[in-house]
C-alpha positions as CSV (number, residue, x, y, z in Angstrom):
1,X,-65.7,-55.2,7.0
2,X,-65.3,-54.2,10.8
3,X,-66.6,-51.7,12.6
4,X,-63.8,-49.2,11.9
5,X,-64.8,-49.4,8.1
6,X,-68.8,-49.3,8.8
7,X,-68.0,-46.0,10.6
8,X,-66.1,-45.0,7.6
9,X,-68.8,-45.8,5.5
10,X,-71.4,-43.9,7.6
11,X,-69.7,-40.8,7.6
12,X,-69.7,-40.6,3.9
13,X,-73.2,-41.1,3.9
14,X,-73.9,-38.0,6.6
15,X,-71.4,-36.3,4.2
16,X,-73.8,-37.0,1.2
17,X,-77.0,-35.8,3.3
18,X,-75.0,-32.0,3.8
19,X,-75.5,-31.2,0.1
20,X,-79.7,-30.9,1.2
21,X,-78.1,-28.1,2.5
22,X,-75.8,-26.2,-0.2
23,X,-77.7,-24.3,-1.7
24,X,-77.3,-23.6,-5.7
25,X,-75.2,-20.6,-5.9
26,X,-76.1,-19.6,-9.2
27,X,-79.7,-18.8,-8.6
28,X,-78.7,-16.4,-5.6
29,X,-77.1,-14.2,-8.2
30,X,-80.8,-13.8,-9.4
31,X,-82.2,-13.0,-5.9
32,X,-83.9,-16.7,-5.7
33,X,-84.5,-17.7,-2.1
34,X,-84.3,-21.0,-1.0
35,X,-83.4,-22.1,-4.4
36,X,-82.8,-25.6,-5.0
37,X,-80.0,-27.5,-3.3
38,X,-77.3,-29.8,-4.8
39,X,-79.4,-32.4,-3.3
40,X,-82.4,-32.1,-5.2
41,X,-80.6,-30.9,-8.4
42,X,-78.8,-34.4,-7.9
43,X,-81.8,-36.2,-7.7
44,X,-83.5,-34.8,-11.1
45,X,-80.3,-35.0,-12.7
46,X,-80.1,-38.6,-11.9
47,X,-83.7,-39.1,-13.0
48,X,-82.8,-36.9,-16.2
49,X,-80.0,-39.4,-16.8
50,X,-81.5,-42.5,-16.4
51,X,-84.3,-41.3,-19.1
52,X,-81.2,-40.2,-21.6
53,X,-79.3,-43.3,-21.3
54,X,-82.7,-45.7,-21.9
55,X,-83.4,-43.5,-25.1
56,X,-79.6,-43.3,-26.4
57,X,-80.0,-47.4,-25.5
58,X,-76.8,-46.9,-23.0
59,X,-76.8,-49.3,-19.7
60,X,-77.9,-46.7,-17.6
61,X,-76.1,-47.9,-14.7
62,X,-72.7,-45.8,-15.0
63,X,-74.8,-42.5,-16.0
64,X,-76.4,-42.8,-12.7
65,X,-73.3,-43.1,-10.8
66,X,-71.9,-39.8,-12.5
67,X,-74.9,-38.0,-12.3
68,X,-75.5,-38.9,-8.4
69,X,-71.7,-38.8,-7.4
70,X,-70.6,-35.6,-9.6
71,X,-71.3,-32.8,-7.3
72,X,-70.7,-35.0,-3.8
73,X,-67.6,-32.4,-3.6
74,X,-69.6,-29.9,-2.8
75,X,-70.5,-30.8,0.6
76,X,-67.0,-29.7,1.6
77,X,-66.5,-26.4,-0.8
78,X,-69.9,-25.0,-1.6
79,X,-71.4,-24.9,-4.7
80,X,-69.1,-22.3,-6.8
81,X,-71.6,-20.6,-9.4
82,X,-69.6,-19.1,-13.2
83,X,-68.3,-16.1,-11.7
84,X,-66.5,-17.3,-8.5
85,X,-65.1,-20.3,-11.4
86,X,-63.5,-17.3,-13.0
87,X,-61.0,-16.2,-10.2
88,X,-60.7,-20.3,-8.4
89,X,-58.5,-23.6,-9.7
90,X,-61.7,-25.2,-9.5
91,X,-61.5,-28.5,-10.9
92,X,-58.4,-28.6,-8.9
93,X,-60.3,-28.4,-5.6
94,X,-63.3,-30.6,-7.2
95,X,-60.7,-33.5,-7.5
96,X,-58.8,-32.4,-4.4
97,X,-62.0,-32.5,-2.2
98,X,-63.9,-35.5,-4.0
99,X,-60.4,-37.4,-3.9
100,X,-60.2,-36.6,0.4
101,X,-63.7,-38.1,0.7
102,X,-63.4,-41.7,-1.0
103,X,-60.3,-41.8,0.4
104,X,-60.9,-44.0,3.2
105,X,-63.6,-45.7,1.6
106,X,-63.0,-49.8,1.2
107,X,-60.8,-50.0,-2.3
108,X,-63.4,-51.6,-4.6
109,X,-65.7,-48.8,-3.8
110,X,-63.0,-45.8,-3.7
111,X,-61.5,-47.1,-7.2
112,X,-65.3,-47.4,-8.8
113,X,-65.6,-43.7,-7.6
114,X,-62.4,-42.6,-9.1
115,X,-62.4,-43.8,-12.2
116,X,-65.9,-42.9,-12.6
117,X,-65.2,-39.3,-11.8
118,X,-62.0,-39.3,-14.3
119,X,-64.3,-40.9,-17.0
120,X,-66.7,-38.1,-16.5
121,X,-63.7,-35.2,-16.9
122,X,-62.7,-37.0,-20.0
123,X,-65.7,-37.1,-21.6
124,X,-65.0,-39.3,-24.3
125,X,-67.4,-42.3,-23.3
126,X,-71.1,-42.6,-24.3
127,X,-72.4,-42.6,-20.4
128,X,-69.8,-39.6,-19.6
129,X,-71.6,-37.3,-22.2
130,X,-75.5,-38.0,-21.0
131,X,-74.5,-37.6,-17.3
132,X,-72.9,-34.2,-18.6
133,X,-75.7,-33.9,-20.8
134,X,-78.4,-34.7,-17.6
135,X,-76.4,-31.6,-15.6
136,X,-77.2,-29.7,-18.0
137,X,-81.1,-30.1,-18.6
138,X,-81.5,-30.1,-15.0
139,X,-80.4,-26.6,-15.1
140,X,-82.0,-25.4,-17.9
141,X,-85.1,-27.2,-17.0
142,X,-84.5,-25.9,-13.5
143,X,-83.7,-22.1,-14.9
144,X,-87.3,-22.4,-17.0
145,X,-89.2,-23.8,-14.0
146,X,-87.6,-20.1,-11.9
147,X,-88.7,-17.8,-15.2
148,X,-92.4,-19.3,-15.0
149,X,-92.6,-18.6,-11.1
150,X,-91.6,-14.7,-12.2
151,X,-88.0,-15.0,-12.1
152,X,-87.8,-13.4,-15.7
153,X,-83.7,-13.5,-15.2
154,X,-83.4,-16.8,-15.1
155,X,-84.2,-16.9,-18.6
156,X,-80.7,-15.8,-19.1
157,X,-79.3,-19.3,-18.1
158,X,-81.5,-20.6,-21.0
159,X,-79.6,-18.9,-23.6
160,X,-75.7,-20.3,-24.2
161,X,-76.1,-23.5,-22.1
162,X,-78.4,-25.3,-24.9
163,X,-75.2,-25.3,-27.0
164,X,-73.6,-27.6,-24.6
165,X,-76.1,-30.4,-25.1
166,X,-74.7,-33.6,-27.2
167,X,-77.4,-35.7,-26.9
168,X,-80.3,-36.1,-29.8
169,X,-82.2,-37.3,-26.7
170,X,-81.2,-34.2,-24.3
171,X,-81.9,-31.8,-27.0
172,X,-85.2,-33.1,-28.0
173,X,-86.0,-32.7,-24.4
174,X,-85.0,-29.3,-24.1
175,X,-86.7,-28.1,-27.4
176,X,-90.0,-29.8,-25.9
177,X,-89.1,-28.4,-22.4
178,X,-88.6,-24.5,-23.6
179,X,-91.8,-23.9,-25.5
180,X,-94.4,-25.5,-23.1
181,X,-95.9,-25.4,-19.8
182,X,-93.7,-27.5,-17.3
183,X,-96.5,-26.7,-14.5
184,X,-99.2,-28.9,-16.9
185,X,-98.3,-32.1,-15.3
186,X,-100.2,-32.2,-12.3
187,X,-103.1,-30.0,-14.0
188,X,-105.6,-33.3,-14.7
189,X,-104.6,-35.0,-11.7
190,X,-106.4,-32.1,-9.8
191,X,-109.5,-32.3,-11.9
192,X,-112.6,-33.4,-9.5
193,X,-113.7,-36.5,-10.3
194,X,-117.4,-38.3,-9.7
């Protein structure tokens, strides 16, 4: 690889490091400030993903690819919360945009990239349905985490999106996850100690 191709490759990366700052549409509809970005719901969906795939006893290499590459995208069209997917081709300009940033990426990596994103539309592999699976307990997780800081609203994203979970593994989590605490974690670690 020359120079032309390392500058290739860095730009992607800078692209990457704009979605710390799209912010999550969807939770401005409930009048959340600085809600999370697709960064950090990236990030958890990944972790989310790699703990679904280790319990299903999938390779959790491909989930973690679909789960950190599935909303790059959105560094170049926003985040585009239910209501604005009503009225816009979106998976359309998904493809379109995702598509014009691997583009000019070396082939081994650009084909890698596409064929993991069309795997991931298709959902008819094992991987493609926890990294879907991940999205979707990082929001509900996510919308849970809002309603126990006094968003009460957000406990409307809880209600239809459980439906959409596949997973025994995803399901169990989100069972455990609705009915307790998710601010207990750190509560012994703050206990004083002699």
């Amino acid at each position: 690889m020359g120079k032309k191709q390392d500058i290739k490759l860095l730009n992607f990366i800078a692209e990457a490091g704009a979605l710390k700052r799209v912010e999550r549409s969807g939770w401005a509809v409930l009048g959340i400030k600085n809600a999370e970005t697709v960064a950090e719901h990236s990030f958890r969906c990944a972790v989310i993903g790699y703990i679904i795939a280790r319990t299903e006893g999938v390779s959790p290499y491909e989930v973690l690819l679909m789960t950190i590459f599935n909303d790059m995208h959105e560094a170049r069209i926003g985040d585009l919360h239910k209501m604005s997917q009503r009225y816009i081709k979106f998976e359309k300009a998904e493809d379109e945009a995702f598509d014009g940033q691997i583009n000019s990426l070396p082939s081994g990596i650009k084909k890698e990239l596409h064929a993991m994103r069309k795997e991931y539309r298709k959902q008819n592999t094992k991987a493609s349905v926890i990294a879907r699976d991940a999205d979707i307990l990082e929001c509900l997780i996510q919308a849970k985490e809002y309603h126990e800081h006094g968003f009460k609203h957000a406990s409307k994203f809880m209600k239809k999106a459980p439906r959409f979970l596949r997973t025994k593994s995803a399901k169990r989590l989100w069972s455990l996850a609705k009915t307790n605490d998710l601010n207990k974690w750190w509560e012994k670690l703050t206990e004083f100690k002699r």
